[in-house]
PyMOL CGO cylinders between C-alpha atoms (Angstrom):
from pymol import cmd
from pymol.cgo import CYLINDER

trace = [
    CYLINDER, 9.88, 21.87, -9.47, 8.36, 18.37, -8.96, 0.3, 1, 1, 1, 1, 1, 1,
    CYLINDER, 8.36, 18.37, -8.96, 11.66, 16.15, -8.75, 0.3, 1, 1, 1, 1, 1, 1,
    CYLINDER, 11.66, 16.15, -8.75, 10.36, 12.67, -8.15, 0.3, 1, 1, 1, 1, 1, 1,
    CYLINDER, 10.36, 12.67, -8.15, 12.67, 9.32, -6.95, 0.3, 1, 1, 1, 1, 1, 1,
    CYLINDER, 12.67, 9.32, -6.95, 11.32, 6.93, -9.60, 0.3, 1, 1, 1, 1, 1, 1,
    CYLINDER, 11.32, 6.93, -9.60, 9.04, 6.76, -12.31, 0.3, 1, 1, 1, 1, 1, 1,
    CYLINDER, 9.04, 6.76, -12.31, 6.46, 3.58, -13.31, 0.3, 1, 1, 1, 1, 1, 1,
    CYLINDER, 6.46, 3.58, -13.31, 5.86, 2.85, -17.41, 0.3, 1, 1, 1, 1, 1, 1,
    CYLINDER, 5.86, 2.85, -17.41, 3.26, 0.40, -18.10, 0.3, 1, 1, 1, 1, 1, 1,
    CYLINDER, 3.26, 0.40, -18.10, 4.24, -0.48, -21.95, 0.3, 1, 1, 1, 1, 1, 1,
    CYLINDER, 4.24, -0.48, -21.95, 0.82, -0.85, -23.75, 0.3, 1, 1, 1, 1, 1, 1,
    CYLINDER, 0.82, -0.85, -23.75, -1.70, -2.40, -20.41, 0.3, 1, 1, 1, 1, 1, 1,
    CYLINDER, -1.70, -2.40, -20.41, -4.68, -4.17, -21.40, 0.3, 1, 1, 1, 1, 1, 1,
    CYLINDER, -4.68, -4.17, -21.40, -6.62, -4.36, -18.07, 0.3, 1, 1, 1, 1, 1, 1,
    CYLINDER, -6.62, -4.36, -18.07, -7.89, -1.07, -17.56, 0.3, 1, 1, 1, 1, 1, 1,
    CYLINDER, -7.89, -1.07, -17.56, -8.64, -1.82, -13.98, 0.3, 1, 1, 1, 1, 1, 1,
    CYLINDER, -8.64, -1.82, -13.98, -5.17, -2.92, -13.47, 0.3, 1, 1, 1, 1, 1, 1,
    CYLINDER, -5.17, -2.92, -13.47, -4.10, 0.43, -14.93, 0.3, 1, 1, 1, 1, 1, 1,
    CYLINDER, -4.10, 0.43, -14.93, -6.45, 1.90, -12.62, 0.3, 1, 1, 1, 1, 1, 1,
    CYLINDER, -6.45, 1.90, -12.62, -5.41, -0.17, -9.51, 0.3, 1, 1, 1, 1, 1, 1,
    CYLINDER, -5.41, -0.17, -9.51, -1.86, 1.88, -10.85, 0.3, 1, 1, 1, 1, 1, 1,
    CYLINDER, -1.86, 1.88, -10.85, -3.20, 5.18, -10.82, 0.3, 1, 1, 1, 1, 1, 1,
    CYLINDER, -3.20, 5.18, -10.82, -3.68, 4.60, -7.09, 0.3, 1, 1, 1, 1, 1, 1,
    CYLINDER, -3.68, 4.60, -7.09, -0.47, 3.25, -6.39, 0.3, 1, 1, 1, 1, 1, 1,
    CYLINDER, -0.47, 3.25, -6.39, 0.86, 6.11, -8.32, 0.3, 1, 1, 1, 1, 1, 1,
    CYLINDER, 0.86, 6.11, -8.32, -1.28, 9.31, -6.43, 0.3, 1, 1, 1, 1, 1, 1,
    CYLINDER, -1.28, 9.31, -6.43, -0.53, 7.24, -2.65, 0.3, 1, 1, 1, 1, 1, 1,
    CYLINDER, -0.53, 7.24, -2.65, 3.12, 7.36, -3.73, 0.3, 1, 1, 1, 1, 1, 1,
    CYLINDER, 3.12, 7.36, -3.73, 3.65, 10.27, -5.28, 0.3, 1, 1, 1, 1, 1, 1,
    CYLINDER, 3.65, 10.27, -5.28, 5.50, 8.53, -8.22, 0.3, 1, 1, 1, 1, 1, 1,
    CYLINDER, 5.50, 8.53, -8.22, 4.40, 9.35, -11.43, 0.3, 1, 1, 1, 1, 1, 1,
    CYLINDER, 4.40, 9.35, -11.43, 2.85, 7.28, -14.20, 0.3, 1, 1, 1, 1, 1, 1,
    CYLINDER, 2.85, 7.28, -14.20, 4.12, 6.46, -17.90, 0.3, 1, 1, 1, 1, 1, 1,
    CYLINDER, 4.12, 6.46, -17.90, 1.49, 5.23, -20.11, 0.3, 1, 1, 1, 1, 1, 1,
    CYLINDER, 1.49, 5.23, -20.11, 3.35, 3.54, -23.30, 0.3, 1, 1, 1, 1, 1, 1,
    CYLINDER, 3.35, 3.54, -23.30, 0.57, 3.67, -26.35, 0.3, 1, 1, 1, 1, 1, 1,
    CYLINDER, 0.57, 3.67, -26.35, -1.55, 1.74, -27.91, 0.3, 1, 1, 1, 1, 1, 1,
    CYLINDER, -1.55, 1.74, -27.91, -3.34, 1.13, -23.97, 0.3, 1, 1, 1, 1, 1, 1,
    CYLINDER, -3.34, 1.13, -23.97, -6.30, -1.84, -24.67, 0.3, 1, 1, 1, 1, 1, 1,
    CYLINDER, -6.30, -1.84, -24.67, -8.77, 0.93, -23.55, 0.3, 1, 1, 1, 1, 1, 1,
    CYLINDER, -8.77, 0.93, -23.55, -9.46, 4.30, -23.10, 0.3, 1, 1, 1, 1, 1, 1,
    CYLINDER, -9.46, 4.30, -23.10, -9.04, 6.24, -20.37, 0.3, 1, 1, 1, 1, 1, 1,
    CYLINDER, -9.04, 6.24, -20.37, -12.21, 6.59, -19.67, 0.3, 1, 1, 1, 1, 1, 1,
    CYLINDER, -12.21, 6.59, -19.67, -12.69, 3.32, -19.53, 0.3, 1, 1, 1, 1, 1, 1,
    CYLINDER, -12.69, 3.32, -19.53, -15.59, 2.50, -16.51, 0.3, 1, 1, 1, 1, 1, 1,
    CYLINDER, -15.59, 2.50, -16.51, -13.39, -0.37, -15.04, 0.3, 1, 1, 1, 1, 1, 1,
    CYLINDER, -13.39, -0.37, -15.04, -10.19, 2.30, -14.90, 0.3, 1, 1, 1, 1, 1, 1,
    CYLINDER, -10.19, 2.30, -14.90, -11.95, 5.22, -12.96, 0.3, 1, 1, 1, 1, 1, 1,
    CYLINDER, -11.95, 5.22, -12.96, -13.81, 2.29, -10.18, 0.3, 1, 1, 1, 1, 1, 1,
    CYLINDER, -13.81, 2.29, -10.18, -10.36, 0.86, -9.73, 0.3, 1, 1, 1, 1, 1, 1,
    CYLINDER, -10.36, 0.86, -9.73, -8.89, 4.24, -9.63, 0.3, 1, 1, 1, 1, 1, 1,
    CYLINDER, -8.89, 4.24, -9.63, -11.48, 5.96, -7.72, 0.3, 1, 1, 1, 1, 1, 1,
    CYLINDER, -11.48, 5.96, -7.72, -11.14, 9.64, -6.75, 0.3, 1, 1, 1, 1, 1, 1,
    CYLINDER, -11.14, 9.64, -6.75, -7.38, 8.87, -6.91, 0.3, 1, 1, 1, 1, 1, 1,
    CYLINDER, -7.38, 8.87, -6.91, -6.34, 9.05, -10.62, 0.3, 1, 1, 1, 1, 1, 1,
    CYLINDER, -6.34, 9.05, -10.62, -7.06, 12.89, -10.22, 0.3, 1, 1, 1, 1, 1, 1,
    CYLINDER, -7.06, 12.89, -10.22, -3.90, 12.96, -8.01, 0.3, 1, 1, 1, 1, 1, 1,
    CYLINDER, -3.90, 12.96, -8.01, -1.77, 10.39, -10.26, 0.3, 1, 1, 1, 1, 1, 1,
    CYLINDER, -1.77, 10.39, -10.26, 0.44, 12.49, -12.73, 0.3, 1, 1, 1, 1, 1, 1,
    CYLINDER, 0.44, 12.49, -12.73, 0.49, 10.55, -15.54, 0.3, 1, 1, 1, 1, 1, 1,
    CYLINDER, 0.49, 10.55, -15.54, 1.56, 10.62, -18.98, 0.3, 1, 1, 1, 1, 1, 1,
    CYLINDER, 1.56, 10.62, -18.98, 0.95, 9.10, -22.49, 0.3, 1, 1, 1, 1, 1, 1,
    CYLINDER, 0.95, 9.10, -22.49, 3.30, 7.92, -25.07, 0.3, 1, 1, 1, 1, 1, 1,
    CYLINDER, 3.30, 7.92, -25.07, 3.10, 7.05, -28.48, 0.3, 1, 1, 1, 1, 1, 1,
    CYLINDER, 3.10, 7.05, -28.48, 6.19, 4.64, -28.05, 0.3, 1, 1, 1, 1, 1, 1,
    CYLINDER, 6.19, 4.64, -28.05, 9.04, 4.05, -25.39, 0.3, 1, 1, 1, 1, 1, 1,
    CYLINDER, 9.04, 4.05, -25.39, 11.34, 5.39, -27.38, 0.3, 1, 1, 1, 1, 1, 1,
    CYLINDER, 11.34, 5.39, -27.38, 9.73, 8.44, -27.45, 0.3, 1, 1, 1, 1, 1, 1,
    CYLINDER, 9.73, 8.44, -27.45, 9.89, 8.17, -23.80, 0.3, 1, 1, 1, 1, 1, 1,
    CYLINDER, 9.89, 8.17, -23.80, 13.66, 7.00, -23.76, 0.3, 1, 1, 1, 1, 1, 1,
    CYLINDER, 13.66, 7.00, -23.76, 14.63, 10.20, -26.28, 0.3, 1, 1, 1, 1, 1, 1,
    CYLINDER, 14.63, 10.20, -26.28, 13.17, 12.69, -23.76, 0.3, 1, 1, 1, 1, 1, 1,
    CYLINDER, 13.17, 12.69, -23.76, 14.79, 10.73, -20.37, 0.3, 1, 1, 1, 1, 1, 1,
    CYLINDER, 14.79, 10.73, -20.37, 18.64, 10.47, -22.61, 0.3, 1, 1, 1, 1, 1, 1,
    CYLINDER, 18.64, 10.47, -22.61, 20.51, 10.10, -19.18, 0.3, 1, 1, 1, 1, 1, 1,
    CYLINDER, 20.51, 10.10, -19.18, 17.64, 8.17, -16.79, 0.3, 1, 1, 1, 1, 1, 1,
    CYLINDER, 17.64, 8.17, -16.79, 17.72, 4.79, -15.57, 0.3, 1, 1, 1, 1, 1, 1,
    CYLINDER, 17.72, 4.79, -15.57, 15.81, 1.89, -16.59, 0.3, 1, 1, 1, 1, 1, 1,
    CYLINDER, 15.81, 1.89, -16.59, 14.55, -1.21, -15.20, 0.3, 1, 1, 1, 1, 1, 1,
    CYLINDER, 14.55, -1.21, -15.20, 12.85, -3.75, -17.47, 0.3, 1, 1, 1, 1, 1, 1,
    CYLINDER, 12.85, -3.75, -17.47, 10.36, -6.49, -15.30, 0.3, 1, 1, 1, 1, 1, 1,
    CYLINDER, 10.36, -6.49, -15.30, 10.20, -9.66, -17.00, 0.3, 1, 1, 1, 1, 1, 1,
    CYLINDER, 10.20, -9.66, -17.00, 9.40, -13.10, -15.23, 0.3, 1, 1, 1, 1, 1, 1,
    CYLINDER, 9.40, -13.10, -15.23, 11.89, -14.53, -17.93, 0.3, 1, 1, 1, 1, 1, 1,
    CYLINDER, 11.89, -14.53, -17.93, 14.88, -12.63, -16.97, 0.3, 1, 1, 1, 1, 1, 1,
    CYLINDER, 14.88, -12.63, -16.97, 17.69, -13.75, -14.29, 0.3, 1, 1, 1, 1, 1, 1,
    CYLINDER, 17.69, -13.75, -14.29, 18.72, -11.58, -11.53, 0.3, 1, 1, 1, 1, 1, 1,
    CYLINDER, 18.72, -11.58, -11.53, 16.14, -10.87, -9.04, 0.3, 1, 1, 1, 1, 1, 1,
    CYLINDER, 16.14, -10.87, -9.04, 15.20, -7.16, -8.38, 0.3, 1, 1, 1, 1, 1, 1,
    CYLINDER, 15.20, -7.16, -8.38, 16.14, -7.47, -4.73, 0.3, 1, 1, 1, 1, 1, 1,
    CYLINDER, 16.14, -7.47, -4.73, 20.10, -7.46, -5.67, 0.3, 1, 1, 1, 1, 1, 1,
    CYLINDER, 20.10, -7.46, -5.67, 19.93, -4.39, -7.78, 0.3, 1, 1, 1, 1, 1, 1,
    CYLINDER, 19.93, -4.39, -7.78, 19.94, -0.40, -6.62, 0.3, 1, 1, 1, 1, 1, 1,
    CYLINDER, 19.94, -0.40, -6.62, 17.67, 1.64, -7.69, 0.3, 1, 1, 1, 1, 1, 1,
    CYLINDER, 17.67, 1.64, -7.69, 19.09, 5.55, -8.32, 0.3, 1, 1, 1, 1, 1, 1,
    CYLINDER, 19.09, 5.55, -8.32, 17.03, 8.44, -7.52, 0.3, 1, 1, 1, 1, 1, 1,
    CYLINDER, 17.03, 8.44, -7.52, 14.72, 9.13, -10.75, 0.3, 1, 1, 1, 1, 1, 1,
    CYLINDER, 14.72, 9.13, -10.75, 15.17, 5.30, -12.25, 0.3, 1, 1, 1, 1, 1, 1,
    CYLINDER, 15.17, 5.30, -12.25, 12.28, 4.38, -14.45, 0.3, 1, 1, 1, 1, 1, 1,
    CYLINDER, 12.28, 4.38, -14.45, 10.58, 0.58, -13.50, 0.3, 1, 1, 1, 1, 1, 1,
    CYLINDER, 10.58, 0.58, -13.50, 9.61, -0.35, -16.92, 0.3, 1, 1, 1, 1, 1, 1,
    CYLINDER, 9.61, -0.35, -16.92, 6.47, -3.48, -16.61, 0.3, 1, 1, 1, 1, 1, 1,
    CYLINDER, 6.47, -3.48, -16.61, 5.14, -4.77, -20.05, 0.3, 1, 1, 1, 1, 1, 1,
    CYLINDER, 5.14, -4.77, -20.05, 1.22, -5.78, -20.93, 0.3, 1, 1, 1, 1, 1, 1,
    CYLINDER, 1.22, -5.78, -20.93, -0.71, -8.13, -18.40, 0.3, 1, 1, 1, 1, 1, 1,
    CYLINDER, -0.71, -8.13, -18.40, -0.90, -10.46, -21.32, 0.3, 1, 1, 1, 1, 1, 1,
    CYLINDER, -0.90, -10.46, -21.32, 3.17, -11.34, -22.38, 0.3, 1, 1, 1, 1, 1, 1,
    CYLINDER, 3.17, -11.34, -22.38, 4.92, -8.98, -20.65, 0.3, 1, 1, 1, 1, 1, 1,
    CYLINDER, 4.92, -8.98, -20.65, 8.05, -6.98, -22.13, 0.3, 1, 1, 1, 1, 1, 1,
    CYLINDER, 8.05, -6.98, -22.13, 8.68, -9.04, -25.54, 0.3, 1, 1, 1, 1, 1, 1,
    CYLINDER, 8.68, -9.04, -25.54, 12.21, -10.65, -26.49, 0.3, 1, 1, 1, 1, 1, 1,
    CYLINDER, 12.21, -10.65, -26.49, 12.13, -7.95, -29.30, 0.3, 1, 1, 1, 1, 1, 1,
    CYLINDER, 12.13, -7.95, -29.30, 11.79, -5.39, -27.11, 0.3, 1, 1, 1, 1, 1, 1,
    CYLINDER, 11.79, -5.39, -27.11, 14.43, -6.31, -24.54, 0.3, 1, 1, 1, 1, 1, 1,
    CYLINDER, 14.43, -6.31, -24.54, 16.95, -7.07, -27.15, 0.3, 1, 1, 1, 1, 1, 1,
    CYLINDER, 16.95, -7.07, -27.15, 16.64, -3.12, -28.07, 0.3, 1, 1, 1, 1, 1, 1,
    CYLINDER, 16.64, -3.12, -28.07, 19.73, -1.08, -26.93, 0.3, 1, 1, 1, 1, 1, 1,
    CYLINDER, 19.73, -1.08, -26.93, 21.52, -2.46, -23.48, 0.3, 1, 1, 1, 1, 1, 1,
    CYLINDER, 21.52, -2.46, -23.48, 17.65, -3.60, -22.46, 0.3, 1, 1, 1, 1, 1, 1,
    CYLINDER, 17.65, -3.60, -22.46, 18.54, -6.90, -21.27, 0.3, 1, 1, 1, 1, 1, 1,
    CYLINDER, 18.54, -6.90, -21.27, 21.26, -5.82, -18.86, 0.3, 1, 1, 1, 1, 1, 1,
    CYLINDER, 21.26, -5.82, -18.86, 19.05, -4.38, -17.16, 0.3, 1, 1, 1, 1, 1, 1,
    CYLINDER, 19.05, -4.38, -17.16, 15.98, -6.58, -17.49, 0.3, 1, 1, 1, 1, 1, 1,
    CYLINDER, 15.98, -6.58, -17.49, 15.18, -7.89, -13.60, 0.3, 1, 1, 1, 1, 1, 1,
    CYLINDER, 15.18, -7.89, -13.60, 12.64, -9.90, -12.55, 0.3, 1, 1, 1, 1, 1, 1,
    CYLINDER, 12.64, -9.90, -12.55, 10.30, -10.09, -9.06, 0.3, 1, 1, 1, 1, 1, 1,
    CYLINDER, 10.30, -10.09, -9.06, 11.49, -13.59, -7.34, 0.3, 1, 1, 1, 1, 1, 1,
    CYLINDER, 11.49, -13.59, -7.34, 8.39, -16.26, -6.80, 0.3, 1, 1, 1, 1, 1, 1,
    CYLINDER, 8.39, -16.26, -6.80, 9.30, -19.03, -4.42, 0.3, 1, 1, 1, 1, 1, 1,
    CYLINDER, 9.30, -19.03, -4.42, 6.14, -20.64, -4.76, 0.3, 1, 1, 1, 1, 1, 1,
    CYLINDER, 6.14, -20.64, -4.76, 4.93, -22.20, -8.13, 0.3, 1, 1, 1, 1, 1, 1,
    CYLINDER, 4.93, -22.20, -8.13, 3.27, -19.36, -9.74, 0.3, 1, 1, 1, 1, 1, 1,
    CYLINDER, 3.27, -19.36, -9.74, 4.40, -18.16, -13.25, 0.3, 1, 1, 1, 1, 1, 1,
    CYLINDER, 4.40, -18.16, -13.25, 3.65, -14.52, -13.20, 0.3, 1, 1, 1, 1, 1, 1,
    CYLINDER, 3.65, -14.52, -13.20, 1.91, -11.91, -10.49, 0.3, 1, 1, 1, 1, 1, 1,
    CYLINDER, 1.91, -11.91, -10.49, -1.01, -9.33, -11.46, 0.3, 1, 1, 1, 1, 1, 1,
    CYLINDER, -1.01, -9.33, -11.46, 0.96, -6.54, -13.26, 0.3, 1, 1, 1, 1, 1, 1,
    CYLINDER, 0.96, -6.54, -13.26, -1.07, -4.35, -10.09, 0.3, 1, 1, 1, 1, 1, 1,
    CYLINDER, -1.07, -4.35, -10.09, 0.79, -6.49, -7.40, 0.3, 1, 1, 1, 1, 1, 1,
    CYLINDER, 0.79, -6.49, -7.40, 4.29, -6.30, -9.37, 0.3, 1, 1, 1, 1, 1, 1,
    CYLINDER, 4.29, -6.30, -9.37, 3.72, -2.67, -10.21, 0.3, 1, 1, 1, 1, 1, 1,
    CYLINDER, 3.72, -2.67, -10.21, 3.37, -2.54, -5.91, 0.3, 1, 1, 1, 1, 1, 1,
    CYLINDER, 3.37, -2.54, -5.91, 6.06, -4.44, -4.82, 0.3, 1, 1, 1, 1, 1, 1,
    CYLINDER, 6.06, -4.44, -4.82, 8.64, -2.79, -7.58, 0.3, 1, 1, 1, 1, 1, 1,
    CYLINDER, 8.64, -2.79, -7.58, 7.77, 0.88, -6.53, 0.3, 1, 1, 1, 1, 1, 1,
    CYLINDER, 7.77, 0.88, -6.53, 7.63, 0.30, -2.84, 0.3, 1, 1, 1, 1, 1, 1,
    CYLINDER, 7.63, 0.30, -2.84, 10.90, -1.47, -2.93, 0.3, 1, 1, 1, 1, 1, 1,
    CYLINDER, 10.90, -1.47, -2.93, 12.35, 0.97, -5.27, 0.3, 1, 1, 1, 1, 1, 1,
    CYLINDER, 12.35, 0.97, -5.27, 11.18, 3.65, -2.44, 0.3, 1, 1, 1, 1, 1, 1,
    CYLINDER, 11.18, 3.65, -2.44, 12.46, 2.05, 0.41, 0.3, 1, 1, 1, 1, 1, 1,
    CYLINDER, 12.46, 2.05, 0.41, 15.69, 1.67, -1.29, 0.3, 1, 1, 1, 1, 1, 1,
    CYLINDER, 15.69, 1.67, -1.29, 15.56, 5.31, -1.59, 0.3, 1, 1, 1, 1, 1, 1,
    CYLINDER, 15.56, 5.31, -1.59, 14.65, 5.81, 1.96, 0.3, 1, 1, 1, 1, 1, 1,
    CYLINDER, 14.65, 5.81, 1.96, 11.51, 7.25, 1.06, 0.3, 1, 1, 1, 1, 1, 1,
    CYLINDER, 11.51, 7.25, 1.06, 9.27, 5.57, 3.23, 0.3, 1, 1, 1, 1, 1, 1,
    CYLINDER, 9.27, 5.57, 3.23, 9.12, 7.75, 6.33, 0.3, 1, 1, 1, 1, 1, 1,
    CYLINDER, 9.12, 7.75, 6.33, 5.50, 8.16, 6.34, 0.3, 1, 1, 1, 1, 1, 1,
    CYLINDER, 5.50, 8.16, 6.34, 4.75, 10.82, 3.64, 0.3, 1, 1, 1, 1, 1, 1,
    CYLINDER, 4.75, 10.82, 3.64, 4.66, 10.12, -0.04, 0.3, 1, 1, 1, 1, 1, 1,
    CYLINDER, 4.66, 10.12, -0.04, 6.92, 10.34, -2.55, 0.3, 1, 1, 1, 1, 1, 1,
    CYLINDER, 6.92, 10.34, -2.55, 6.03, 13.68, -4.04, 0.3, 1, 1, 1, 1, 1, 1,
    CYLINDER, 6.03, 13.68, -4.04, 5.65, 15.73, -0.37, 0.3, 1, 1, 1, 1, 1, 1,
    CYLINDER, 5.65, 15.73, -0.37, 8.37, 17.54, 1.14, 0.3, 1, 1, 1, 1, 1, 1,
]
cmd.load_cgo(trace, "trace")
């Protein structure tokens, strides 16, 4: 059985190359991908599979019609909620084996509404930027969450996430 140390959720991505860019990230990693519906294209989309490339057919990835769908069927996971609004910094928090990294659209990012769900906002964390920049490409945060997430894990000895 596929047991993998973290799982990515884009909640409803409107750049389908971004998305795409994902996928990549995802199949090099081994970590799979949550797509949170509605996505602002299809998955078809021509932009998605040249960002993607021959990659996406190694990205396991899956679509919901909500996150809470998502959060019903993962009762006793882990989340981490990315938003450039929220206070402690990534770096000072431990990721557990099988935590989900939780990154809203390209657009807003994870709402107020939507952090204020549940125990959200404890665990709402945010990617540090030291240099006067608002925001980074969901693609580059979605990179720099996951391969921090796997060093943390100590799973960067050279194969990827999903090999044994």
């Amino acid at each position: 059985m596929f047991d993998p140390p973290l799982r990515l959720v884009l909640v409803t991505p409107e750049i389908p190359a971004n998305t795409g860019n994902i996928m990549r990230l995802c199949a090099a990693t081994g970590v799979p991908l949550h797509l949170i519906e509605p996505l602002g294209f299809t998955l078809d989309h021509k932009e998605l599979r040249r960002a993607a490339m021959d990659y996406r057919q190694g990205c396991r990835f899956t679509c919901h019609l909500t996150f809470e769908e998502l959060e019903r069927e993962n009762p006793r996971a882990g989340f981490w909620f990315f938003s450039a609004r929220a206070e402690p910094s990534f770096f000072e928090r431990r990721v557990r084996p099988g935590d989900f990294l939780v990154m809203g659209p390209e657009a807003r990012g994870l709402s107020e509404k939507f952090l204020s769900i549940g125990r959200r906002r404890e665990r709402a964390v945010r990617l540090p930027m030291p240099g006067t920049g608002r925001s980074l490409n969901l693609a580059t945060a979605a990179g720099i969450a996951v391969y921090e997430s796997l060093r943390q894990l100590g799973r960067l000895d050279g194969r990827g996430a999903g090999e044994e």
